[in-house]
N, C-alpha and C positions, 0 to 999 in steps of 0.2 A: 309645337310642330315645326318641320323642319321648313316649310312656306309660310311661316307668322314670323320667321328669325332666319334671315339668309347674312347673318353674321359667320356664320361658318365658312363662309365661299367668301368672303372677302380677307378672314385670316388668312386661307391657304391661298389666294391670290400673292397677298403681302410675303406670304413665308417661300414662294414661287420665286421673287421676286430677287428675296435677298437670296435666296439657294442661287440663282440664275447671276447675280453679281459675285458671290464666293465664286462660283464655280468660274466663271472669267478669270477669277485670280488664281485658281488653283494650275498649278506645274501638272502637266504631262508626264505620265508615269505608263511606262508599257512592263508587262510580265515581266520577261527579262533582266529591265533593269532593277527592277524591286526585289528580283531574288540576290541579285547583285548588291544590294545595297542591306538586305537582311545580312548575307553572308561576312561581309565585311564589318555590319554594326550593330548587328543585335547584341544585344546583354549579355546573353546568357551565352553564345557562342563564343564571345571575348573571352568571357571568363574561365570556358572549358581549355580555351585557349592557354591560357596562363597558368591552371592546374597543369597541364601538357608541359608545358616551358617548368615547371615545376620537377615533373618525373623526368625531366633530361638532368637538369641539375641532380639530380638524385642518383640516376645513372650516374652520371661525372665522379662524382662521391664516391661512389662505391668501386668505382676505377683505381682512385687514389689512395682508397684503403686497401684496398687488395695489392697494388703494387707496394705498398708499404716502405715509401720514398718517403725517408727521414731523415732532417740535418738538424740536430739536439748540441745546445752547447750545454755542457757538464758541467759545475763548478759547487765549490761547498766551502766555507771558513768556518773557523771556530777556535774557542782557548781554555785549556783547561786548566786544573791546577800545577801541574807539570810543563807543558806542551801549548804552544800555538800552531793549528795545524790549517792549510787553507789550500786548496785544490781545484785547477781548470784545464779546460778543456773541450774539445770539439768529438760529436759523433755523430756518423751517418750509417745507415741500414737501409737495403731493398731487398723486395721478395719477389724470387726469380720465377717463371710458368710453372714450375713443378712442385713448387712451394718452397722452393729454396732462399734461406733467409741469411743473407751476407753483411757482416757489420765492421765497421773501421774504425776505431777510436784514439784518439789524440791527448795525451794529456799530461800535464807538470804536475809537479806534487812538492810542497817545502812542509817539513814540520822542525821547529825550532821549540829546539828543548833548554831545562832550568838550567841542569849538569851533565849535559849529554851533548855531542855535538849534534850540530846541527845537520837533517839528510834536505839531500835534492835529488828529486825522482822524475825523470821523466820517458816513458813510454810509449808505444803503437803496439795497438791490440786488434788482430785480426780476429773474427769468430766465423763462424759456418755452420746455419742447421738444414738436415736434411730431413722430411720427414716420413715416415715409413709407412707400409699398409694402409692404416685409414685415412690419414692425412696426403697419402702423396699422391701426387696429377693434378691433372687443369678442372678435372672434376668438384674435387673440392674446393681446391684455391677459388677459382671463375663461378662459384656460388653465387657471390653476394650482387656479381656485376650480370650476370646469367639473370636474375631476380630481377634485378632493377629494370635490364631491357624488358622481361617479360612486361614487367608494370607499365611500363613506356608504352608497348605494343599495346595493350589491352587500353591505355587512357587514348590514343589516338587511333585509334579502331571504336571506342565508344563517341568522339568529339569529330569523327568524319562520321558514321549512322547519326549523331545527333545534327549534323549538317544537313543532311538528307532529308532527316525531319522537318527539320524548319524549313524544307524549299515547301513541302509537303503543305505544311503549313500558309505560307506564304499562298501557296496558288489556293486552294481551299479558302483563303481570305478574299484574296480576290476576286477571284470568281463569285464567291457570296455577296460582295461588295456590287459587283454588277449586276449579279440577281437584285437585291434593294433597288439598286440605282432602276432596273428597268421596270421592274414591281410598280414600283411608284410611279412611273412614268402612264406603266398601264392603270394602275388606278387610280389619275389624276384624269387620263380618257375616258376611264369607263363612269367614273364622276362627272364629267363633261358631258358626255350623252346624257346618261341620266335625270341629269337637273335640265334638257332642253328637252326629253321625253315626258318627265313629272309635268315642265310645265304647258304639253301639249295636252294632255291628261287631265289637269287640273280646268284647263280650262273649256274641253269638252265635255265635262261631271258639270259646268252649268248650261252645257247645252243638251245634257241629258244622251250624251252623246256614249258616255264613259261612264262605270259605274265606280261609286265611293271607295270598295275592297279593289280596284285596281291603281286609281290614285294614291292610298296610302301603302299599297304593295311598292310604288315606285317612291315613295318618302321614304319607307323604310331601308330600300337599297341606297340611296340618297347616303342615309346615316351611318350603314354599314360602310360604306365606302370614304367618310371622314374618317370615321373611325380607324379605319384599315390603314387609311394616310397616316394620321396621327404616327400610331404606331409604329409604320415603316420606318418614317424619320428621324421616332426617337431611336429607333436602331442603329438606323444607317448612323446616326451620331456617335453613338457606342461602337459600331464597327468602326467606322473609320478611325477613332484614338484606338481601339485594340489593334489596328493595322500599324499604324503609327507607333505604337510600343513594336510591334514587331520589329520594323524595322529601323528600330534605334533610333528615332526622330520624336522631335516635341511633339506632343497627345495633339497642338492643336493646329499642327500643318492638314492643309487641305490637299487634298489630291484630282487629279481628273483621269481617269481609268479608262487605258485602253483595250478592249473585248479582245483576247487573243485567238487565233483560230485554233479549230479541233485539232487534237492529234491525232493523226490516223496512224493506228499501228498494227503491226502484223500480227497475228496470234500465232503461239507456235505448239506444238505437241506436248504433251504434258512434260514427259522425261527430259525431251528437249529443254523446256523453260527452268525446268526443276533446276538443271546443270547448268545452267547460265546466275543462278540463286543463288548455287551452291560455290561459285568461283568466282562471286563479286559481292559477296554478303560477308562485311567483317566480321558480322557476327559470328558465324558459322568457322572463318577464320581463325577466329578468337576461342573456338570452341575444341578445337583440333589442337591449335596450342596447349589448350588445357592436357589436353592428354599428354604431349609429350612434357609437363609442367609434372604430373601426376607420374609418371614414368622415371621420372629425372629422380624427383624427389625418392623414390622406391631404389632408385641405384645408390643415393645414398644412406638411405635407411640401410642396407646392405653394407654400406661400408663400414658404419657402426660399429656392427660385430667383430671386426678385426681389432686387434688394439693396438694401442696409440703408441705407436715406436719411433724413436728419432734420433739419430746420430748428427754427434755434437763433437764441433775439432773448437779449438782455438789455438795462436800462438801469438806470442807478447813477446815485445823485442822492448827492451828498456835498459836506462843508465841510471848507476844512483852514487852518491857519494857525497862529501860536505858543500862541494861545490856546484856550479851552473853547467863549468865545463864537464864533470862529472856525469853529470844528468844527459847530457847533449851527447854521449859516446855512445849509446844506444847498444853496447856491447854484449850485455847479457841476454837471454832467450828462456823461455818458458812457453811448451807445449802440454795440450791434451787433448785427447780425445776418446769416445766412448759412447754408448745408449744408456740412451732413456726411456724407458718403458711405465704407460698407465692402462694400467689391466684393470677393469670392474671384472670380477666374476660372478657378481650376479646379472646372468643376463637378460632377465626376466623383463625387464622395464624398456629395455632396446630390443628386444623381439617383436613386444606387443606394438612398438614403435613400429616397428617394419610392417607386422599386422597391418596398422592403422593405414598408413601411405598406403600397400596393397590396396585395400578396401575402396579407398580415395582416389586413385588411380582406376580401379573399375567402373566408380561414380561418373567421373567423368567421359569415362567411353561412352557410358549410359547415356549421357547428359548432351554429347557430341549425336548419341541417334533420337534422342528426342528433339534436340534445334532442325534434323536433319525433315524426319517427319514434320514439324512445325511448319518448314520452310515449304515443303511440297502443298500443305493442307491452306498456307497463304497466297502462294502461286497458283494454284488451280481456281480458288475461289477470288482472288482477285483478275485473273482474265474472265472469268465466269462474269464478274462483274461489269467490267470493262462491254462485254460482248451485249450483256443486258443493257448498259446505259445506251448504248449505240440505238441499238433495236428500240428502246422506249421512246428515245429521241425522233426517231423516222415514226414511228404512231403518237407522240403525240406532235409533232408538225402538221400532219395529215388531219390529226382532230383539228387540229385551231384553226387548219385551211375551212374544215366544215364548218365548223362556228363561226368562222367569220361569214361564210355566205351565207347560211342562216340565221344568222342576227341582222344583216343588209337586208335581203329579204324579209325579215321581221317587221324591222322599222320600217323600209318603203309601205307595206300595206297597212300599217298601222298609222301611216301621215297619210295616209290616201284614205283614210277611214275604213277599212278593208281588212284590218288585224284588230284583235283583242289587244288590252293593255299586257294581259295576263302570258300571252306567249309573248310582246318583245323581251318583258319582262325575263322571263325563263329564257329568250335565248340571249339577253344581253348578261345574263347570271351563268349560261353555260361557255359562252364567248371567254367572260374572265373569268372561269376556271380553266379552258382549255389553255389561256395566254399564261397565269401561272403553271399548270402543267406543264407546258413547253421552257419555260423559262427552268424551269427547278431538273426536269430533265437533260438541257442545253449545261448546267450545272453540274450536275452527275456526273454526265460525258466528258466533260473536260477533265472534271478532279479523279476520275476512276481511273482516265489514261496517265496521271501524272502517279497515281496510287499503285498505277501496277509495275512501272519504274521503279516505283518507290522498293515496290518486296522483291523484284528483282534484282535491285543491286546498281544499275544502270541511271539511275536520275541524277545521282553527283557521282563519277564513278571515280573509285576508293586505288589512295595509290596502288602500287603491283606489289611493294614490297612490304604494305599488308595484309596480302591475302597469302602470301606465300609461308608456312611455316616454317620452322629453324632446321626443321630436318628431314625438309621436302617430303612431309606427308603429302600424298594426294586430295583432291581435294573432296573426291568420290569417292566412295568405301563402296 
């Protein structure tokens, strides 16, 4: 019995004791800076960060192969059974916006024969292709770098919402963190009372004053309430290092939490809020893009069907003769030009191609009104929510005001001899439920206001140029 063993109240004394010296040593941490310090160091945000730096390099890339800036040196030896033949040279080629591919080449040439004289060849070879129907414009060339930005857009559109999450996060840690913190605080009170009520209790059951089923009603609240402690603590322990991972810091820094006030924010009209969602939500962003992603790709499935024509010049100016100066006169000329045509006729397989895109491209329109729907049916229900925690928050402050004056009053006529054990009981049982009520609603209210930011778009707000698509779709259908 919990009066034969008050070893329990000397632990949580002890474990008071050393909480109360940690906590002396713990750093000062207000909202603000903690999201500040997630955003900067959390793990997982670094890392999206780096995937990010990753699809720029990627873009870069596909700049450089598209423009198709190339300095090649040429060169080749060899000897046979006739002839030694060995040949160098330099060559450069770029590919101009319309897909135009321009090349310059340089190069000497000796081949030394058994019974032949010997030649010296040296030449400059201009080339020029032009490409035709399916290949020619910025449409196809500007593919691969077209791609790559998309990717880009889409990794930093998901790495700014996964930003926003983690503020989300952060406060929702928070906040629960002081919920513990002040839980415990109430039921290290309501511990308190109880063990100086049990042993008013206890010791009128031998003056027949109190009966037996109301003394051990207040042991057993006694018990419940180590109990309750217990458990808090090992929480608050767990919370605090899952805070701590959050925010990029060693599992075993301590912290001292400061309570932030409420947010008080305006509610707004439904359509109203919808459109505030709908023009700062990357997602939705991100989803609009898809369509013109899905449209692009369908212009060129189109271009498919035309075939693949290309006009092709070069002209070569070279010297040749047994000598160096021979080679160096550059005298002679050699031209041509002409098409090049790759026709598939069967076009069975690039139809169904174009099919496919079509299809794919409707997908996404689809796909762009259900984010669109989604977003409305998380903006409604998150003010809804918001407007609910408020309202809970004002009833149950109100209860805990009553509870407290009916548990005061409780105990006054219960130490004046004047109350049953059995109502302080009940009302020191409904006191700490109204205290955690309010506490866990003070909770709601906070993190609901930060959650409705959140579906909003507004809690980290998202650069402008990526909400904007490539080709100023609106952002409202």
């Amino acid at each position: 019995m919990w009066n034969k063993s008050p070893a329990w109240w000397v632990v949580g004394v002890c474990w008071l004791a050393l909480s109360v010296s940690a906590w002396a040593e713990a750093v000062e941490l207000t909202l603000e800076e903690a999201i500040e310090q997630a955003l900067e160091h959390n793990r997982e945000i670094a890392k999206g960060a780096l995937d990010v730096q990753g699809y720029q390099v990627a873009r870069q890339e596909a700049q450089e192969a598209v423009r198709g800036f190339q300095v090649v040196p040429e060169g080749a030896a060899g000897m046979g059974s006739t002839s030694d033949d060995w040949r160098t040279g330099v060559r450069a080629e770029a590919t101009g916006p319309v897909g135009t591919r321009v090349a310059l080449a340089a190069t000497i040439r000796s081949v030394e024969w058994d019974k032949q004289p010997d030649i010296r060849r040296g030449e400059v070879r201009a080339e020029i292709s032009q490409p035709l129907l399916r290949q020619f414009g910025s449409l196809v060339r500007n593919e691969p770098v077209v791609a790559a930005s998309d990717r880009l857009l889409a990794a930093r559109r998901a790495w700014e919402r996964d930003r926003s999450s983690l503020v989300l996060r952060v406060v929702v840690l928070y906040e629960g963190l002081i919920y513990r913190r002040r839980q415990i605080d109430s039921d290290e009170a309501f511990a308190a009372r109880m063990e100086k009520l049990w042993a008013l209790a206890d010791a009128r059951e031998h003056q027949g004053r109190a009966t037996r089923t109301e003394v051990l009603r207040m042991d057993f609240q006694r018990g419940e309430a180590a109990a309750r402690l217990a458990t808090s603590r090992s929480r608050l322990e767990i919370e605090f290092q899952e805070f701590a991972n959050l925010l990029g810091l060693p599992l075993e820094t301590v912290f001292r939490l400061v309570p932030p006030p409420l947010l008080d924010l305006e509610l707004q009209a439904p359509d109203r809020a919808l459109a505030v969602a709908l023009s700062e939500r990357p997602d939705y962003a991100q989803a609009l893009q898809d369509i013109d992603t899905g449209e692009r790709q369908v212009r060129l499935a189109r271009r498919n069907l035309l075939p693949d024509l290309r006009l092709s010049a070069h002209q070569t100016v070279y010297g040749e003769g047994e000598d160096w100066d021979d080679a160096g006169r550059l005298d002679q000329d050699d031209w041509f030009i002409g098409l090049v045509a790759d026709v598939n006729l069967n076009r069975r397989e690039t139809r169904l191609a174009l099919a496919r895109n079509q299809l794919d491209a409707e997908g996404r329109r689809q796909v762009a009104a259900i984010v669109r729907h989604r977003l409305a049916l998380e903006v409604n229900s998150a003010q809804a929510a918001y407007q609910r925690a408020r309202a809970e928050l004002d009833l149950a402050r109100r209860n805990r005001e009553l509870a407290v004056n009916r548990a005061e009053l409780a105990r006054v006529l219960f130490e004046a001899g004047r109350g049953s054990g059995n109502s302080v009981s009940d009302a020191e049982a409904d006191l700490m439920g109204a205290e955690l009520a309010e506490l866990a609603a003070w909770q709601e209210a906070s993190v609901s206001a930060y959650r409705l930011l959140h579906v909003l778009g507004t809690l980290l707000p998202t650069p402008r140029e990526l909400l904007q698509t490539k080709e100023g779709r609106p952002h409202e259908e």
